[in-house]
Every structure is written in C-alpha cells, then in structure tokens.
PDB file of N, H, CA, C and O in Angstrom:
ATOM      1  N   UNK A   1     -12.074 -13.242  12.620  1.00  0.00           N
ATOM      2  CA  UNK A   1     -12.552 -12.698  11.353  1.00  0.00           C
ATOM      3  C   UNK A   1     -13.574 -13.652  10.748  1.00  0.00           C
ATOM      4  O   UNK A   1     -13.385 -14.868  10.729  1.00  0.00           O
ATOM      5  N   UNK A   2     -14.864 -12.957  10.163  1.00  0.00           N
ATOM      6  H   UNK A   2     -15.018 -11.969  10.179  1.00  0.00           H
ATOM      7  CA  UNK A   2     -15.767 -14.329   9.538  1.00  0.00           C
ATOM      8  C   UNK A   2     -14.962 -14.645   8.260  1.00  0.00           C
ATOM      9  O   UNK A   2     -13.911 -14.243   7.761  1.00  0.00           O
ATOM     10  N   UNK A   3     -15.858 -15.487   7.970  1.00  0.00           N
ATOM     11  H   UNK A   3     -16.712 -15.813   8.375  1.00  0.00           H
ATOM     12  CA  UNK A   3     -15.147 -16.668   6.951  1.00  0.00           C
ATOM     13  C   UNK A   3     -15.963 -16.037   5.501  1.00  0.00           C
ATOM     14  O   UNK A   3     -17.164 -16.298   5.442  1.00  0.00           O
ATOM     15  N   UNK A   4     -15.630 -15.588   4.859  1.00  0.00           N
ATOM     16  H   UNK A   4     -14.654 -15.376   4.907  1.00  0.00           H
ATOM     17  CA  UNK A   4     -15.902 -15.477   3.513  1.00  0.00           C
ATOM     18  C   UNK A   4     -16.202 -16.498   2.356  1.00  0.00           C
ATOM     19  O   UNK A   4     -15.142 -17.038   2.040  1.00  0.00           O
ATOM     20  N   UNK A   5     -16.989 -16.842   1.800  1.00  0.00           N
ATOM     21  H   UNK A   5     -17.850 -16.404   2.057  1.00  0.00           H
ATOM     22  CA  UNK A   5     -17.389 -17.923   0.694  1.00  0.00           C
ATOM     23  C   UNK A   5     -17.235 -17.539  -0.411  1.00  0.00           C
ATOM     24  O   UNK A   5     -16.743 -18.229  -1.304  1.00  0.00           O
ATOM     25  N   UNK A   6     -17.669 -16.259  -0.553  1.00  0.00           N
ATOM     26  H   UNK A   6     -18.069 -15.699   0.172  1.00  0.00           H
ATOM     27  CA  UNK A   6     -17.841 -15.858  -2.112  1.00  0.00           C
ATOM     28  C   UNK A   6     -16.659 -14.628  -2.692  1.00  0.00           C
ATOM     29  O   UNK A   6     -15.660 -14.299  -2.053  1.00  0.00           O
ATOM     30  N   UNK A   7     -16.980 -14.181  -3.779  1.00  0.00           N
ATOM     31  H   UNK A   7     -17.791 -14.449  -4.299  1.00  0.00           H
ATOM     32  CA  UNK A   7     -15.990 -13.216  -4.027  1.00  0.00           C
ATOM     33  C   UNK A   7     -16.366 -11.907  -3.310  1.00  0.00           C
ATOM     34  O   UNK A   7     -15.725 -11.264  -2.480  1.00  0.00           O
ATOM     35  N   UNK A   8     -17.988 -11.611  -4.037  1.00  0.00           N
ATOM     36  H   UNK A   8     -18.508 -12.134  -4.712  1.00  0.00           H
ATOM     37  CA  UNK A   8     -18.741 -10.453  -3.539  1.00  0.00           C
ATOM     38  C   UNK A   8     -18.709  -9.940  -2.379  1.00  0.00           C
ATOM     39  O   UNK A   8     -18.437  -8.778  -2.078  1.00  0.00           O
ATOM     40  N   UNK A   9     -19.056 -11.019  -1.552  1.00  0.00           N
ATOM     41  H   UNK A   9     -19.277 -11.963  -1.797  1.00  0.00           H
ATOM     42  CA  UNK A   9     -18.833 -10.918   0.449  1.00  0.00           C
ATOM     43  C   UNK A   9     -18.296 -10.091   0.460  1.00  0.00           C
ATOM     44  O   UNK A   9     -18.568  -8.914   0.696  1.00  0.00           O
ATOM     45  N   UNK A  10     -16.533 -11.131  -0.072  1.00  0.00           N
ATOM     46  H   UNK A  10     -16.312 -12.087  -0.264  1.00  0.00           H
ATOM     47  CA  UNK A  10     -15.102 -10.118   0.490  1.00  0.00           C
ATOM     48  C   UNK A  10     -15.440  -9.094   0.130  1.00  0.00           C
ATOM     49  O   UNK A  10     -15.750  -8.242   0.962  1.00  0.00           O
ATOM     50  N   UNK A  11     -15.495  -8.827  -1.250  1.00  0.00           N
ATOM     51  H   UNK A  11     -15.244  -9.520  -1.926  1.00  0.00           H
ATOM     52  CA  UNK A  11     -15.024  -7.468  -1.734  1.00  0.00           C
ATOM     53  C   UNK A  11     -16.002  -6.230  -1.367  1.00  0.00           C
ATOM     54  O   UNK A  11     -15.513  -5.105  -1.258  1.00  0.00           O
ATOM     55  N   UNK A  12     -17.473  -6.458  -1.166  1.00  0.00           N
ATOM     56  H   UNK A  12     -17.871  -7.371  -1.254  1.00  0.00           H
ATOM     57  CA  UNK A  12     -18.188  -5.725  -0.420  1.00  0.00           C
ATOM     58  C   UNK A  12     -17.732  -5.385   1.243  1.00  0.00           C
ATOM     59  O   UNK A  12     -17.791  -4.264   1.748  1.00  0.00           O
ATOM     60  N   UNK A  13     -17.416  -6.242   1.720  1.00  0.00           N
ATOM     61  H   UNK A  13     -17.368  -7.153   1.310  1.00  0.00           H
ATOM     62  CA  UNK A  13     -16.858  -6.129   3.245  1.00  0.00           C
ATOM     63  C   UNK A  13     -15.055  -5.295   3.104  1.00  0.00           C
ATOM     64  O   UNK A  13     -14.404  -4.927   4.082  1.00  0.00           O
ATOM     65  N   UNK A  14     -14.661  -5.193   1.835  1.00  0.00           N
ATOM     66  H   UNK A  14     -15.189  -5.492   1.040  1.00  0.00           H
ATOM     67  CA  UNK A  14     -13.268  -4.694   1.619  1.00  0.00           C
ATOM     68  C   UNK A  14     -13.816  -3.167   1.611  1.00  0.00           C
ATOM     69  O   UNK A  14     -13.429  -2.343   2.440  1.00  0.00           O
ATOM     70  N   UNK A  15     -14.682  -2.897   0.671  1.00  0.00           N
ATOM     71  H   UNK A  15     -14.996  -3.566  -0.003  1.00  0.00           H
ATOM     72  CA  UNK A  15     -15.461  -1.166   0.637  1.00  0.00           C
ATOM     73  C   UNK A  15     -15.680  -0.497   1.976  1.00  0.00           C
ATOM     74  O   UNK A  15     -15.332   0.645   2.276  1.00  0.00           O
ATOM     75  N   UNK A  16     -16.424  -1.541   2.876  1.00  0.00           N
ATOM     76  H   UNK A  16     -16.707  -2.469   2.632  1.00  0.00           H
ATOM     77  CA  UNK A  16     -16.459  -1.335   3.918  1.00  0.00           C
ATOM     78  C   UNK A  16     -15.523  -0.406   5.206  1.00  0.00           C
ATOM     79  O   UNK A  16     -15.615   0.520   6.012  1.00  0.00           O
ATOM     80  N   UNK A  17     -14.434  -1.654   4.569  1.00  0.00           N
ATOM     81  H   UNK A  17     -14.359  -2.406   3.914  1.00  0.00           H
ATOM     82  CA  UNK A  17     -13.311  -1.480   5.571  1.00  0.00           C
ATOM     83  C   UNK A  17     -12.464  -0.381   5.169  1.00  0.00           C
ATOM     84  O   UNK A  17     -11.935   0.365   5.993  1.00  0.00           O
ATOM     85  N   UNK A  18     -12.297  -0.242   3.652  1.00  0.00           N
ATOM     86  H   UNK A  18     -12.727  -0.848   2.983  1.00  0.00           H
ATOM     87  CA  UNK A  18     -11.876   1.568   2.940  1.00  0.00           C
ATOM     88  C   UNK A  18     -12.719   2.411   3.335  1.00  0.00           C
ATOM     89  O   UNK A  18     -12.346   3.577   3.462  1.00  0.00           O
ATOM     90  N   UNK A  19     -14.093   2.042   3.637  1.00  0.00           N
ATOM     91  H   UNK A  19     -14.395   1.094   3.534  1.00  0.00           H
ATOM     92  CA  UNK A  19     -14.623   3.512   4.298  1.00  0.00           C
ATOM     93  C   UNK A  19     -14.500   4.121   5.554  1.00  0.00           C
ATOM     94  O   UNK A  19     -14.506   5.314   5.859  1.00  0.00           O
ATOM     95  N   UNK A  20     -14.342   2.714   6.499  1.00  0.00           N
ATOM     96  H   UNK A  20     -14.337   1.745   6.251  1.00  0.00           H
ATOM     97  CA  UNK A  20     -13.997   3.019   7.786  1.00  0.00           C
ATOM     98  C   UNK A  20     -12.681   3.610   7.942  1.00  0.00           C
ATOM     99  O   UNK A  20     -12.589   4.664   8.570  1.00  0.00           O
ATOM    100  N   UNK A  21     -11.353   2.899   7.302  1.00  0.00           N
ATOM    101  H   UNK A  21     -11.428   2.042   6.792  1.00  0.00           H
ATOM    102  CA  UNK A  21     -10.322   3.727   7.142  1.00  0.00           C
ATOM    103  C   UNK A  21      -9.869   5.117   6.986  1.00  0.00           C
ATOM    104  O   UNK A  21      -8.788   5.592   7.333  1.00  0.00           O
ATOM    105  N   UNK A  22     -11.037   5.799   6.309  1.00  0.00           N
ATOM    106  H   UNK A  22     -11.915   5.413   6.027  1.00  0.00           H
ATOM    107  CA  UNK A  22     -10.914   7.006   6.081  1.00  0.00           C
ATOM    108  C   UNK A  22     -11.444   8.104   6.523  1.00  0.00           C
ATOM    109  O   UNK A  22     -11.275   9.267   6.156  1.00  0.00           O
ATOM    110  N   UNK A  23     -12.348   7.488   7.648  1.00  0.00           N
ATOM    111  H   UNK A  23     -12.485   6.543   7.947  1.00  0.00           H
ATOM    112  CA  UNK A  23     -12.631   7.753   9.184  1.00  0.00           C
ATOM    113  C   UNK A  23     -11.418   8.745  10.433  1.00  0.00           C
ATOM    114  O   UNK A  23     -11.153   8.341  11.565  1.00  0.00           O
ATOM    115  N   UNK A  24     -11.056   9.613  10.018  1.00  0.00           N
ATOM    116  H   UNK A  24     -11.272   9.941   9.099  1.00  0.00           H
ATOM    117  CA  UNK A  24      -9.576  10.422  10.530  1.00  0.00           C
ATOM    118  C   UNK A  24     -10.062   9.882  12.366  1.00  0.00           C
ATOM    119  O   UNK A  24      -9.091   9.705  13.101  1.00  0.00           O
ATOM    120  N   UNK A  25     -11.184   9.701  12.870  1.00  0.00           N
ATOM    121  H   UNK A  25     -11.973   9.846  12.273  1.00  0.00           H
ATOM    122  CA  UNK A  25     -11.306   9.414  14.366  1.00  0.00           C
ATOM    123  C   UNK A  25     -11.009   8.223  15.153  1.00  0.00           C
ATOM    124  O   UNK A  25     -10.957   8.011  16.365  1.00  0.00           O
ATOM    125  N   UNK A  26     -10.769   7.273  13.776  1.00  0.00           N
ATOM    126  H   UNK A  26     -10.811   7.445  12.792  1.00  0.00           H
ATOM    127  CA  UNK A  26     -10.246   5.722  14.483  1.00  0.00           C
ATOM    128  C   UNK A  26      -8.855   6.090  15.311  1.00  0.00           C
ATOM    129  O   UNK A  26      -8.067   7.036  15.299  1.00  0.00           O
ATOM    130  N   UNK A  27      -8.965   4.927  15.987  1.00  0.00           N
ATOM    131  H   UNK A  27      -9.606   4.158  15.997  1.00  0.00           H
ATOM    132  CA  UNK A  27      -7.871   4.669  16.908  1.00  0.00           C
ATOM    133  C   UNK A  27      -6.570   4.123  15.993  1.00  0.00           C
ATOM    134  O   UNK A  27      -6.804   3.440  14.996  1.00  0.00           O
ATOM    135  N   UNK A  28      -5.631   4.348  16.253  1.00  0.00           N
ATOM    136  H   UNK A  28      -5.442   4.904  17.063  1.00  0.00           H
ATOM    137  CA  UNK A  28      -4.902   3.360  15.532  1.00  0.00           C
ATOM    138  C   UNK A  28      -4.763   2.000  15.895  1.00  0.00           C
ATOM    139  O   UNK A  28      -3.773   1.471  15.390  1.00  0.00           O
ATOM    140  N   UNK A  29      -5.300   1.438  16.455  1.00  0.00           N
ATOM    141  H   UNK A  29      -6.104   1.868  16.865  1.00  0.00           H
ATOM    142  CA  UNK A  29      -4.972  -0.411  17.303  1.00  0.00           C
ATOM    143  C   UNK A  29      -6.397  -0.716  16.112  1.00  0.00           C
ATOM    144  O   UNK A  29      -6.577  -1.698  15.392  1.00  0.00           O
ATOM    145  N   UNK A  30      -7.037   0.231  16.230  1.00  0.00           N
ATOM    146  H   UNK A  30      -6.891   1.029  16.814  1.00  0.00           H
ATOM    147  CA  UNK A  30      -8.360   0.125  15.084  1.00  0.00           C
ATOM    148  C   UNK A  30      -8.290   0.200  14.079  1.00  0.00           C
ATOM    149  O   UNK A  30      -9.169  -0.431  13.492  1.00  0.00           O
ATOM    150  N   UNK A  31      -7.601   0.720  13.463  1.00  0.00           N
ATOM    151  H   UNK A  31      -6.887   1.232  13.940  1.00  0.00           H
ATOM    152  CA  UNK A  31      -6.851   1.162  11.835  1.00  0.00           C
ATOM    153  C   UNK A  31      -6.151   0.030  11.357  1.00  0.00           C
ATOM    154  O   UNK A  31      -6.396  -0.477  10.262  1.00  0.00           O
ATOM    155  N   UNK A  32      -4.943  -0.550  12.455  1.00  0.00           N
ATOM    156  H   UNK A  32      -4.744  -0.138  13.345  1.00  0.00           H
ATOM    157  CA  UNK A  32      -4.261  -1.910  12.568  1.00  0.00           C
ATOM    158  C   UNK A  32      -5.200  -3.175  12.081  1.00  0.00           C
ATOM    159  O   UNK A  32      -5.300  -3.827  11.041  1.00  0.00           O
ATOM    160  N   UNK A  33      -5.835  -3.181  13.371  1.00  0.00           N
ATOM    161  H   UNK A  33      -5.754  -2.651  14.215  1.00  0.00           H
ATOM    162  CA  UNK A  33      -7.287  -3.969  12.822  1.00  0.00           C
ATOM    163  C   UNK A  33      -7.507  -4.500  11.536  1.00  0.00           C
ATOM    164  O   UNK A  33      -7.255  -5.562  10.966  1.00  0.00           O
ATOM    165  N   UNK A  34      -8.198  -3.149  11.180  1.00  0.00           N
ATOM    166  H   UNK A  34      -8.402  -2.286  11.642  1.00  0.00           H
ATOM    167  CA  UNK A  34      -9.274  -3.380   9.940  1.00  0.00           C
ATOM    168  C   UNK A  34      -7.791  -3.512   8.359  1.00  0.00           C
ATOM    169  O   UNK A  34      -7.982  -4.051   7.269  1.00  0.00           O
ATOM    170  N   UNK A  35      -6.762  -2.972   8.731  1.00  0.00           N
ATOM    171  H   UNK A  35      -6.606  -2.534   9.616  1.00  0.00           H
ATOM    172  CA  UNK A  35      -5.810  -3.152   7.070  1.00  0.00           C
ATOM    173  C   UNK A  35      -5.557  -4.540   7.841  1.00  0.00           C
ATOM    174  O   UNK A  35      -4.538  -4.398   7.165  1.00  0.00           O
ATOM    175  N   UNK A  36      -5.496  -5.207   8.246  1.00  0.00           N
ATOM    176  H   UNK A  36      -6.323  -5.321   8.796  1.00  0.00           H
ATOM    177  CA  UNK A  36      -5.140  -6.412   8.790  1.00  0.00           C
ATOM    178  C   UNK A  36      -6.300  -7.705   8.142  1.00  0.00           C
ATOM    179  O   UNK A  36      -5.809  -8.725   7.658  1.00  0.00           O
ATOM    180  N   UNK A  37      -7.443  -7.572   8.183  1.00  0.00           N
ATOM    181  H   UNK A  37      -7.842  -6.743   8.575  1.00  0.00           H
ATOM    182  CA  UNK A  37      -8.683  -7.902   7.930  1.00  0.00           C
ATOM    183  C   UNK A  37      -8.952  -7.693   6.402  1.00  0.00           C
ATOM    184  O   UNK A  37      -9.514  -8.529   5.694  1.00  0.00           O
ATOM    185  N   UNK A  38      -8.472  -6.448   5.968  1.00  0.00           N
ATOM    186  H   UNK A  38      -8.016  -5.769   6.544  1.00  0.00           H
ATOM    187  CA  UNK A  38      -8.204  -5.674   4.806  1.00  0.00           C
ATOM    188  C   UNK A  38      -7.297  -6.707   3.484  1.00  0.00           C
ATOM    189  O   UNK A  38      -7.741  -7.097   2.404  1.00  0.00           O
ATOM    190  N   UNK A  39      -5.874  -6.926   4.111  1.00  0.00           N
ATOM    191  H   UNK A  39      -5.514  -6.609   4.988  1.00  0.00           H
ATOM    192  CA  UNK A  39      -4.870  -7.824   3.645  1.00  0.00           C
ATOM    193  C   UNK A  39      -5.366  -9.019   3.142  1.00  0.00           C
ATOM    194  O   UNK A  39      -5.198  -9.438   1.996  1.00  0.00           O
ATOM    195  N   UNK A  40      -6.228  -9.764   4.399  1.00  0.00           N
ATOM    196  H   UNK A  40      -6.364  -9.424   5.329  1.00  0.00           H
ATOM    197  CA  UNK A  40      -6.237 -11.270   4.172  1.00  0.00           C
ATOM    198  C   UNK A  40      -7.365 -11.732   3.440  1.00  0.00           C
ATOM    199  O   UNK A  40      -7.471 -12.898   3.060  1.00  0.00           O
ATOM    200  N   UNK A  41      -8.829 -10.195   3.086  1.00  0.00           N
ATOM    201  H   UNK A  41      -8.744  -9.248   3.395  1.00  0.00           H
ATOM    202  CA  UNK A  41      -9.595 -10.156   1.967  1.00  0.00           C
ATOM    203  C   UNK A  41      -9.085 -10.000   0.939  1.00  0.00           C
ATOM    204  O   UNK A  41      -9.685 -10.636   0.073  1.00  0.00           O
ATOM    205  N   UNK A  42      -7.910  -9.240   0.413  1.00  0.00           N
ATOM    206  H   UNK A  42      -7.422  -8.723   1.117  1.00  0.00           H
ATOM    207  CA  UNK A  42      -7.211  -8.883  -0.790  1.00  0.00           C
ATOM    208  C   UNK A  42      -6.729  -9.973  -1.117  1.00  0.00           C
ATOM    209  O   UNK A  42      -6.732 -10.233  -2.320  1.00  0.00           O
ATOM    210  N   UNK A  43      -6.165 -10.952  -0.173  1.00  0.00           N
ATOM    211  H   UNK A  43      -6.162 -10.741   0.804  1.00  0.00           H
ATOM    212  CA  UNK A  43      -5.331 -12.065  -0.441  1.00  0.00           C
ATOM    213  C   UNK A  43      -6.087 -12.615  -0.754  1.00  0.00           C
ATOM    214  O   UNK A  43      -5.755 -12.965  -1.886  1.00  0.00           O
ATOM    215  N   UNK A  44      -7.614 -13.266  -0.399  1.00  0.00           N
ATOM    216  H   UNK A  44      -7.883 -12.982   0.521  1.00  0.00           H
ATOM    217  CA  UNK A  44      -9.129 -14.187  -0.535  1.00  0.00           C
ATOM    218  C   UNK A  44      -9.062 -14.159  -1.903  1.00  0.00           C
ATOM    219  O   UNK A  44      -8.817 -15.073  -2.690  1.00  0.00           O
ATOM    220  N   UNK A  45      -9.418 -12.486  -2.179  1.00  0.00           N
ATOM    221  H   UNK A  45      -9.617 -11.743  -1.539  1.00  0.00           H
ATOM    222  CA  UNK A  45     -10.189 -11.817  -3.657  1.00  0.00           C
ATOM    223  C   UNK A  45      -9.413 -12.552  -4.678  1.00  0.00           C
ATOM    224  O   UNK A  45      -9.883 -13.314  -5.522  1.00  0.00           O
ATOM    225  N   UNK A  46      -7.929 -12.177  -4.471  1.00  0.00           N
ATOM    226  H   UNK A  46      -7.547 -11.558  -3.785  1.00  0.00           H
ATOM    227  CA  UNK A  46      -6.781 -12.578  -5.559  1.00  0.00           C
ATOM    228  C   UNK A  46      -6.802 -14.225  -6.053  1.00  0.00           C
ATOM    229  O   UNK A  46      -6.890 -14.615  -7.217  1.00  0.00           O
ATOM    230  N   UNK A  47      -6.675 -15.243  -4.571  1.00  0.00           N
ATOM    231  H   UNK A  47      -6.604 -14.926  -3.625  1.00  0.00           H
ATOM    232  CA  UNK A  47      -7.306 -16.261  -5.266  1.00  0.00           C
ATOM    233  C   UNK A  47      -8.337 -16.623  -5.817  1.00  0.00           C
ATOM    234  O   UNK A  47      -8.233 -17.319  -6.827  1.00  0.00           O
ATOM    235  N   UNK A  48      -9.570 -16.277  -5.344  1.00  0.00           N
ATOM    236  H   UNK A  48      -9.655 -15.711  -4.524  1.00  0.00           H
ATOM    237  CA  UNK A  48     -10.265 -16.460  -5.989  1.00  0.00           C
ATOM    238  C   UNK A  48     -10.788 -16.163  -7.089  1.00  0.00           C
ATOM    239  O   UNK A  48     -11.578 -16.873  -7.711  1.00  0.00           O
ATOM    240  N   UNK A  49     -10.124 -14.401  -7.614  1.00  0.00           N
ATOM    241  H   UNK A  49      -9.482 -13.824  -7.109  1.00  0.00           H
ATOM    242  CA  UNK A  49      -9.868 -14.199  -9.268  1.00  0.00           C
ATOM    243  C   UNK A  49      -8.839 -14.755  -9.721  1.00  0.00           C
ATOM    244  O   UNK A  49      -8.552 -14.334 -10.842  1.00  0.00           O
ATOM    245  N   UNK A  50      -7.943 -15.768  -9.200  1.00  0.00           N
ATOM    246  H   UNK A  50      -8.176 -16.109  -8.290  1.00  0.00           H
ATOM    247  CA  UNK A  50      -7.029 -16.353  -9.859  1.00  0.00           C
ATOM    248  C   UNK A  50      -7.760 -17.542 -10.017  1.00  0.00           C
ATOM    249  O   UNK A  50      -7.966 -17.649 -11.226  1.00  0.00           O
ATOM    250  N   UNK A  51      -8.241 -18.459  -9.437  1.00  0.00           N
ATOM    251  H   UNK A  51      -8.074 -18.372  -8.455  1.00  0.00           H
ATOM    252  CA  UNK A  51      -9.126 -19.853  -9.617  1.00  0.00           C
ATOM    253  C   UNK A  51      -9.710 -19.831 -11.254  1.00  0.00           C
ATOM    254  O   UNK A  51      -9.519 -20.387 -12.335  1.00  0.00           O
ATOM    255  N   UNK A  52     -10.549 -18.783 -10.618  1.00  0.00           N
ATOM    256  H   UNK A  52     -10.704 -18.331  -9.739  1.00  0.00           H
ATOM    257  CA  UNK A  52     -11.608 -18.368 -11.869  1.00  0.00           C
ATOM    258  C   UNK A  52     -10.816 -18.157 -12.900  1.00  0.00           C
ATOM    259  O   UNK A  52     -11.070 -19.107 -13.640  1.00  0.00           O
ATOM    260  N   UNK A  53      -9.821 -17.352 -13.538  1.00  0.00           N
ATOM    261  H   UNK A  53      -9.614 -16.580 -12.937  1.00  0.00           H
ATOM    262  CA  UNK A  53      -9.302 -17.321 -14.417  1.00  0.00           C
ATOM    263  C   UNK A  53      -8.529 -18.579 -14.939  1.00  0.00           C
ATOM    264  O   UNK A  53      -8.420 -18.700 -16.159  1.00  0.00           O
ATOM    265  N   UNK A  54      -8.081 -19.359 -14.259  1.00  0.00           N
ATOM    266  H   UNK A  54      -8.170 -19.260 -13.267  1.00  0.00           H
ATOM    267  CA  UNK A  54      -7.480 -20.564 -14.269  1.00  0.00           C
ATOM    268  C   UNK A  54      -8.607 -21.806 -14.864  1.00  0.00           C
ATOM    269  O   UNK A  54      -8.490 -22.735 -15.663  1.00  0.00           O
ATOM    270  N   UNK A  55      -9.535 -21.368 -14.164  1.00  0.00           N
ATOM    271  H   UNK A  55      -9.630 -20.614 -13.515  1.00  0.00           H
ATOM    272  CA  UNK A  55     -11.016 -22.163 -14.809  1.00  0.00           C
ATOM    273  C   UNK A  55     -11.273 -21.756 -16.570  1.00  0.00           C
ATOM    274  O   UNK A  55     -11.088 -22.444 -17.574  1.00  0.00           O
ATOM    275  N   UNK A  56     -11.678 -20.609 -16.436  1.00  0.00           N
ATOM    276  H   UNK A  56     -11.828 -20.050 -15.620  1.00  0.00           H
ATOM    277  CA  UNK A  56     -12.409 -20.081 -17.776  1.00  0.00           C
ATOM    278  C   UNK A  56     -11.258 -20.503 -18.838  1.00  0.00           C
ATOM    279  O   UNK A  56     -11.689 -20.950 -19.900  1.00  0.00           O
ATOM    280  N   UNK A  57      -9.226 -20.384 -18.629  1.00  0.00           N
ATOM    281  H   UNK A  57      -8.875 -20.021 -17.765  1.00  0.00           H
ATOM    282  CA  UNK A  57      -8.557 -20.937 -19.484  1.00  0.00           C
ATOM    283  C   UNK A  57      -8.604 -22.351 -19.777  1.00  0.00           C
ATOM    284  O   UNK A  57      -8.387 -22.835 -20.888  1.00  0.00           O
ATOM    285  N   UNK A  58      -8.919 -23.036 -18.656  1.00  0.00           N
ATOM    286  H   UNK A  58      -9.096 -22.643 -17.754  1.00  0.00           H
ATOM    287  CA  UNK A  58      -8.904 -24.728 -19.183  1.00  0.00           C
ATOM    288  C   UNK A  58     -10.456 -25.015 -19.939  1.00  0.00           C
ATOM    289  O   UNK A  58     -10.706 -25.946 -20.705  1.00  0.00           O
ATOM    290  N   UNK A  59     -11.607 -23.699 -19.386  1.00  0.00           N
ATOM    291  H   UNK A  59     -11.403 -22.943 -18.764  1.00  0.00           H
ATOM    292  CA  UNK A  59     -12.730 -24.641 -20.344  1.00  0.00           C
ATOM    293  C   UNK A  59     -12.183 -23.873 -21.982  1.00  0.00           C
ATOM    294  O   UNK A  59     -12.533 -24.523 -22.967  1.00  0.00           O
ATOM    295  N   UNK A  60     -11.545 -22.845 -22.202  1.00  0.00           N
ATOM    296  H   UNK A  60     -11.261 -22.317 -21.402  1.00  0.00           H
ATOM    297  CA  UNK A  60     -11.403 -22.102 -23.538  1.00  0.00           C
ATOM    298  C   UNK A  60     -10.912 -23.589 -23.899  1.00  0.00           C
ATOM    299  O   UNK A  60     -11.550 -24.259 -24.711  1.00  0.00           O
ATOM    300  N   UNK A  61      -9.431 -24.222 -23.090  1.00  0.00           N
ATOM    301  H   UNK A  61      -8.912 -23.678 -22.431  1.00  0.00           H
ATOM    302  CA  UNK A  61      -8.392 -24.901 -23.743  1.00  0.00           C
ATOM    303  C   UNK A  61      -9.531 -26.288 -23.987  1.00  0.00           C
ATOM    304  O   UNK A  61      -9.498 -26.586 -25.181  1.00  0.00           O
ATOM    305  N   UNK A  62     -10.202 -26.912 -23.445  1.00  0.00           N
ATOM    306  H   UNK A  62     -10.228 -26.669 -22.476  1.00  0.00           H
ATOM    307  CA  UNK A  62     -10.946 -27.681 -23.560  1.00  0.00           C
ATOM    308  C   UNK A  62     -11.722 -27.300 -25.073  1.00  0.00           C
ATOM    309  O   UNK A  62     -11.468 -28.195 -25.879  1.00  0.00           O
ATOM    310  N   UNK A  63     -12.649 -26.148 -25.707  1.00  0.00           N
ATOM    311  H   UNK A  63     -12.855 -25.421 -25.052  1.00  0.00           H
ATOM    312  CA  UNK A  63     -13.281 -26.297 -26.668  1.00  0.00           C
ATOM    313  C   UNK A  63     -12.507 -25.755 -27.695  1.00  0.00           C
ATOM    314  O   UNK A  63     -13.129 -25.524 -28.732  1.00  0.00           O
ATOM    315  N   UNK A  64     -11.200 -25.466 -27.683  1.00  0.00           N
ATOM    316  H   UNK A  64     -10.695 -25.653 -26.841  1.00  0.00           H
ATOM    317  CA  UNK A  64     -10.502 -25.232 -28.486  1.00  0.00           C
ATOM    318  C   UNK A  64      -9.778 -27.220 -29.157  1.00  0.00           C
ATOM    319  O   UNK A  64      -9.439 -27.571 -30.287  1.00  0.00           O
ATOM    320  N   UNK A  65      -9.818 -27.999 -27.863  1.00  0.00           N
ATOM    321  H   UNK A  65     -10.094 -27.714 -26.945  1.00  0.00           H
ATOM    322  CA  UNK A  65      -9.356 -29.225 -28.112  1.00  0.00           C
ATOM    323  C   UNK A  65     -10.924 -29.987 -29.228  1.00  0.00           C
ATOM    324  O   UNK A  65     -10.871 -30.686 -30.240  1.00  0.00           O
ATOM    325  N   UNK A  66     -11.736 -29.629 -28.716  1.00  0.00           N
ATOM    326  H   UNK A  66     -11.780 -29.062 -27.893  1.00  0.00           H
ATOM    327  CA  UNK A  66     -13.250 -30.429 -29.242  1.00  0.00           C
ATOM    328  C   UNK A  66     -13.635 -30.149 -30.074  1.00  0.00           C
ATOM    329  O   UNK A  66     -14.681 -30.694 -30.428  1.00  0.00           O
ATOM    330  N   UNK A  67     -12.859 -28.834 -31.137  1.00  0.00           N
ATOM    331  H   UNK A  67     -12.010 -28.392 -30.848  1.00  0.00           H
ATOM    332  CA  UNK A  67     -13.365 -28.173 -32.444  1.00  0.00           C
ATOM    333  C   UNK A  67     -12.272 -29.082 -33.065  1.00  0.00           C
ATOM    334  O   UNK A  67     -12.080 -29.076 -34.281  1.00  0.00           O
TER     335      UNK A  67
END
C-alpha cells in the first residue's frame, strides 16, 4: 500500500476506493482488497484529525494562558 503524508491524499484515495466498491463486477479477493486499504486510510484520517485537534486545543490553551 503507498504511504500517505497528508490528510487529503488519504481521504481522496478513500473516495476512490468507495467508488470502486460500488462497482457490483469486482471480484471479491478485490473487494477484500480495497476495504482492507479502505480501514487502514480511515485509521490514517482519524489520527491525523485527532493530532490536529489535539494541536488547535493546546494553541487555544496556550492564548488563553498569555491573555
């Protein structure tokens, strides 16, 4: 599987993989596949909207400390 950096990547390459899914002609070893690929972008996305949120609270908690 490539390696993802950003949020966008994943989540553009996640659309992807919902469109192919809904493809009624895949194979299933192919279907397997891609929710497989699917999972471990969802899992990416989640940390990395968890980071970020974890960020934006410590800079709030930070200028809430400096006022």
């Amino acid at each position: 599987m490539k390696e993802y950096k950003t949020y966008e990547s994943a989540k553009k390459r996640l659309e992807e993989i919902a469109s192919k899914l809904e493809d009624r002609e895949l194979s299933l070893d192919k279907m397997i596949e891609l929710y497989e690929e699917g999972a471990r972008l969802v899992g990416f996305c989640y940390e990395k909207l968890s980071r970020a949120e974890l960020k934006l609270s410590q800079i709030s908690l930070d200028d809430d400390i400096e006022e």
